[in-house]
C-alpha positions in Angstrom: 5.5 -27.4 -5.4 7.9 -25.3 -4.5 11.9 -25.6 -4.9 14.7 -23.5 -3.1 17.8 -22.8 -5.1 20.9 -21.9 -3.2 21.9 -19.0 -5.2 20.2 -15.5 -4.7 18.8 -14.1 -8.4 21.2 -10.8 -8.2 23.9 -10.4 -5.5 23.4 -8.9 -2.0 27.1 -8.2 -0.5 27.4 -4.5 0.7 30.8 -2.8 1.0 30.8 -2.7 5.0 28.2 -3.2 7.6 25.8 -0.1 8.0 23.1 -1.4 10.7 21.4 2.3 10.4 20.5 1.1 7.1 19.8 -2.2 7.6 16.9 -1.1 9.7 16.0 1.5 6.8 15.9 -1.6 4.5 13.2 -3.4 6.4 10.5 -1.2 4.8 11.4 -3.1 1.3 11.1 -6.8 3.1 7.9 -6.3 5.4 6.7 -2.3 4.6 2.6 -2.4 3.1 4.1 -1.7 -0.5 7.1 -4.6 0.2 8.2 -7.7 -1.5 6.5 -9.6 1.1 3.4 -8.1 0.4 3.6 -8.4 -3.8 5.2 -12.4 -2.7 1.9 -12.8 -0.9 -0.4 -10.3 -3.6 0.7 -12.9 -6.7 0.8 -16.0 -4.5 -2.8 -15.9 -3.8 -4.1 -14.0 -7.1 -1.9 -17.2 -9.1 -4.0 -19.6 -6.7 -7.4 -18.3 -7.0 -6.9 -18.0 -10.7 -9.5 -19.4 -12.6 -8.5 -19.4 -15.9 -5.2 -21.6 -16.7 -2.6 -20.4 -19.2 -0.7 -17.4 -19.6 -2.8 -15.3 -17.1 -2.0 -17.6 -14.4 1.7 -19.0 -15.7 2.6 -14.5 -15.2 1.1 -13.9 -12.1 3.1 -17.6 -10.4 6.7 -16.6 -12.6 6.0 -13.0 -11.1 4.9 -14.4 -7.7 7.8 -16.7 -7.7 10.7 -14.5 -8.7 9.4 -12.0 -5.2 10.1 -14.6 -3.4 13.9 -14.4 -4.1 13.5 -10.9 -4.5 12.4 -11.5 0.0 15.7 -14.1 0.4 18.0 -10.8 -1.3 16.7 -8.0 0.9 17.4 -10.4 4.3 20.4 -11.2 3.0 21.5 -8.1 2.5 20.1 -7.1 5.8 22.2 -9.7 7.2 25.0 -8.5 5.9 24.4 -4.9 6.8 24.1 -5.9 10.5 27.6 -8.5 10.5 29.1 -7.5 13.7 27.0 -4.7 14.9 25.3 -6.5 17.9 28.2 -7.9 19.0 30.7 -5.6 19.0 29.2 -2.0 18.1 27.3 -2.1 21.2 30.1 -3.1 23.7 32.0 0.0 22.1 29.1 2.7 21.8 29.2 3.8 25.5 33.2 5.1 24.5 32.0 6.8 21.7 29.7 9.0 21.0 29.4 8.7 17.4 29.0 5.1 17.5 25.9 5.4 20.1 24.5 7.4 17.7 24.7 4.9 15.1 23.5 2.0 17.0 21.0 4.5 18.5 19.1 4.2 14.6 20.1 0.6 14.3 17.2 -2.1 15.1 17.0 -3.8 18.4 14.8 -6.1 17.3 16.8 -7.2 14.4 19.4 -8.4 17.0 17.6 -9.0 20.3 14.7 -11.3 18.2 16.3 -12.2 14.3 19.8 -12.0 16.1 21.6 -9.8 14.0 19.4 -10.9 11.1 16.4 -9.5 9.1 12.7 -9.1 10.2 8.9 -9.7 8.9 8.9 -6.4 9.7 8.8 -2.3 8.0 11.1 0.2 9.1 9.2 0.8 12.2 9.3 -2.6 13.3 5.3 -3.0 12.7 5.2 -6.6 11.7 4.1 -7.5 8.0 0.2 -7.6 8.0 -2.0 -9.8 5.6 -4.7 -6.8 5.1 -2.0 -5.1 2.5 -2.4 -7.8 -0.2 -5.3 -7.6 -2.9 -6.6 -11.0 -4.5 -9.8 -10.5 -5.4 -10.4 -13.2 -8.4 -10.9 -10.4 -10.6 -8.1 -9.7 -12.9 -8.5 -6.4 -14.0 -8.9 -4.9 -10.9 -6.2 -7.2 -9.1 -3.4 -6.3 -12.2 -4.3 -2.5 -11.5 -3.5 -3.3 -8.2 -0.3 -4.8 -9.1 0.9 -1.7 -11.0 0.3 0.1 -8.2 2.2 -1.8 -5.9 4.5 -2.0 -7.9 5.4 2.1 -8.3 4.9 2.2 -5.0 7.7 -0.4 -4.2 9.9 1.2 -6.6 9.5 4.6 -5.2 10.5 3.5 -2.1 13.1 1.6 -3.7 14.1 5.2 -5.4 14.6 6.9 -1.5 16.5 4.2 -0.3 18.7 4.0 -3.4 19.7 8.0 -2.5 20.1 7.0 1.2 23.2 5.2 0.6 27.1 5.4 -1.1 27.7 1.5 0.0 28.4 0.4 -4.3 27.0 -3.3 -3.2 23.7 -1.8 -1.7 23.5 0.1 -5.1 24.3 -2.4 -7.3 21.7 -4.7 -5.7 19.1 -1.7 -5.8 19.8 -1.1 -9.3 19.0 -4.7 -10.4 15.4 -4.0 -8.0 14.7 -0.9 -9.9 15.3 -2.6 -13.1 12.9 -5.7 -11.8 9.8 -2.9 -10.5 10.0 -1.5 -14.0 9.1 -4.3 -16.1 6.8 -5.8 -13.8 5.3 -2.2 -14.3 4.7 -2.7 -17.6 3.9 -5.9 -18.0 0.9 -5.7 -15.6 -0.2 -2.4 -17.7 0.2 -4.5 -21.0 -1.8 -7.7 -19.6 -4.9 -5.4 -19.0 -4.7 -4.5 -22.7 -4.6 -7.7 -23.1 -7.6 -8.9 -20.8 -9.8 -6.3 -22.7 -8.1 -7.6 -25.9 -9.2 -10.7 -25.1 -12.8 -10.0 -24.5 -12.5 -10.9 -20.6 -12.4 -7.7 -18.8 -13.4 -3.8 -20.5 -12.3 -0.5 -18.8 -14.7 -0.9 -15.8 -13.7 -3.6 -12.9 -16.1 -5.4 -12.8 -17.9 -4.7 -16.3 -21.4 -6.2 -14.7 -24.5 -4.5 -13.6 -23.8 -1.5 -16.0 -27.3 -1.2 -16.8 -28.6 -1.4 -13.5 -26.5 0.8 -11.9 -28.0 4.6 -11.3 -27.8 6.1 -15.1 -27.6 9.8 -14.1 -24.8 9.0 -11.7 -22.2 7.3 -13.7 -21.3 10.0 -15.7 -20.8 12.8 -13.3 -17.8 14.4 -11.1 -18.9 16.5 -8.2 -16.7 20.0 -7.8 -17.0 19.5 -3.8 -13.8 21.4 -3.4 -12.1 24.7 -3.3 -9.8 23.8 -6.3 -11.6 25.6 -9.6 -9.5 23.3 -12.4 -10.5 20.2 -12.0 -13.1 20.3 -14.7 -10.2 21.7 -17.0 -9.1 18.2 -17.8 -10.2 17.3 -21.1 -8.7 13.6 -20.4 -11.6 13.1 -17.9 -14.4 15.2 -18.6 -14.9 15.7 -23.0 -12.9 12.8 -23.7 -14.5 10.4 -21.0 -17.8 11.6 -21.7 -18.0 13.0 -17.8 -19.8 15.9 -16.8 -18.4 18.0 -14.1 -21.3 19.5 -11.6 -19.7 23.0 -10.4 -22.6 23.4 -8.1 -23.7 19.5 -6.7 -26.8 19.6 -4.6 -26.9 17.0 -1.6 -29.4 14.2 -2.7 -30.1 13.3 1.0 -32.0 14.2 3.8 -29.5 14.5 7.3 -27.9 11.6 8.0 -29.2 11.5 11.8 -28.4 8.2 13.8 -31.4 6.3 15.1 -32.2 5.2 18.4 -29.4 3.4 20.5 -30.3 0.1 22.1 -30.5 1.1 25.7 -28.7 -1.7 26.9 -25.8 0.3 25.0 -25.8 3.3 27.4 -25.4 5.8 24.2 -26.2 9.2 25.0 -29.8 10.4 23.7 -32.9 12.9 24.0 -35.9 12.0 22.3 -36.5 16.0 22.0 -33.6 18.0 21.7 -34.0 21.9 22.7 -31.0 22.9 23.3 -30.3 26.1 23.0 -30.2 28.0 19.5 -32.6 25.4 17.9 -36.3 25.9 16.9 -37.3 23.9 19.7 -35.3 25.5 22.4 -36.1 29.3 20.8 -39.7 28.6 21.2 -38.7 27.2 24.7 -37.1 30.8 25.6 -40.2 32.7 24.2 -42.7 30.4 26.5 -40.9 30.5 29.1 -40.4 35.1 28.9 -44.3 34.9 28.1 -45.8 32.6 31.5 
């Protein structure tokens, strides 16, 4: 159960309306690193926990709190767009600095949320499903939390140096604050699941032994770069071998057949020119 209090967790009031913004702002509601995707990401790691307690209690407070985090951004989105549709746009064909302005602003956000905020990234793309991770494995899913989370608060970071507006940055602040020290504390809780004999280093720590032995300890130089195998923290420290010179282990990777009823282009004997086949082709063809 869910419950819906009136009050946002940090204020959202900018200085003055900014609808160029505004439509910036979107990528922190419905961008792939959003708080709509971490609500989403927790929300469905929390229910297809399998272990209850404090595992599952973090990932529903964390899940929880993005929710609000959602309700702030529209608000503030809101807020950024109070009077733009309305009167902005009447004016902009009088001025040419206002048409540019509502020229960056989002039509969408006041032709469909009228004058309101969308599921939606800076580009209008709608918020997709595909961006959250829930796998039912925790290590792996809390790695994928940190991520998300620097990720958000990178973008968090831009948008903080996009504006002057002291309300925008006040609110920004409190969101930086927030991406910090859920950070840490999905870095700290996989200490903790390898602390607690649930999870090691490797996600997921099963079929170790019957995995290929003399491939789990190698990186292949496949690139132009010379220093990869200067890192110490991967290769002597690991126990990883770097291969300078990595021989493919396959033969070519031709395509069979096609179905025929699929129309895909194919020669049962190819000759063409510059081939073994089509060289012997030329000499026949000189000799007769």
């Amino acid at each position: 159960m869910f419950r819906h209090t009136k009050l946002l967790q940090f204020e959202a009031k900018p200085e003055k309306p900014d609808p160029v913004y505004a439509h910036k702002l979107q990528e922190l509601i419905g961008g792939a690193f959003g708080e709509m995707t971490v609500t989403m990401q927790y929300l469905f790691q929390g229910w297809n926990c399998r272990i209850e307690g404090k595992y599952k209690d973090l990932i529903m407070d964390t899940a929880t709190e993005e929710i609000g985090h959602v309700e702030m951004l529209a608000t503030m989105v809101a807020r950024l767009l109070e009077g733009a549709p309305a009167t902005a746009t009447a004016e902009s064909v009088k001025d040419p600095v206002m048409a540019a302005v509502i020229g960056g602003m989002d039509v969408q956000q006041a032709i469909v949320a009228g004058g309101g905020a969308l599921p939606a990234d800076s580009n209008g793309t709608p918020w997709n499903g595909k961006y959250i991770v829930a796998s039912g494995n925790l290590l792996a899913d809390f790695r994928a939390n940190a991520a998300a989370e620097a990720q958000g608060r990178l973008q968090t970071a831009r948008l903080y140096n996009m504006t002057d507006d002291p309300g925008v940055k006040a609110m920004l602040q409190f969101n930086l604050a927030r991406d910090t020290v859920h950070q840490k504390q999905w870095l700290a809780a996989i200490e903790e699941l390898k602390a607690d004999g649930l999870e090691d280093d490797i996600a997921p720590n099963a079929l170790l032994d019957e995995e290929d032995q003399t491939h789990n300890h190698t990186i292949w130089h496949l690139s132009d770069g010379p220093d990869g195998a200067k890192g110490t923290s991967w290769t002597t420290d690991a126990g990883i071998e770097y291969l300078m010179d990595p021989e493919p282990l396959g033969g070519p990777g031709t395509a069979p057949k096609p179905d025929p009823a699929l129309y895909g282009t194919y020669a049962p004997l190819q000759d063409a020119k510059g081939t073994a086949k089509g060289k012997a082709k030329d000499v026949k063809n000189k000799l007769t």
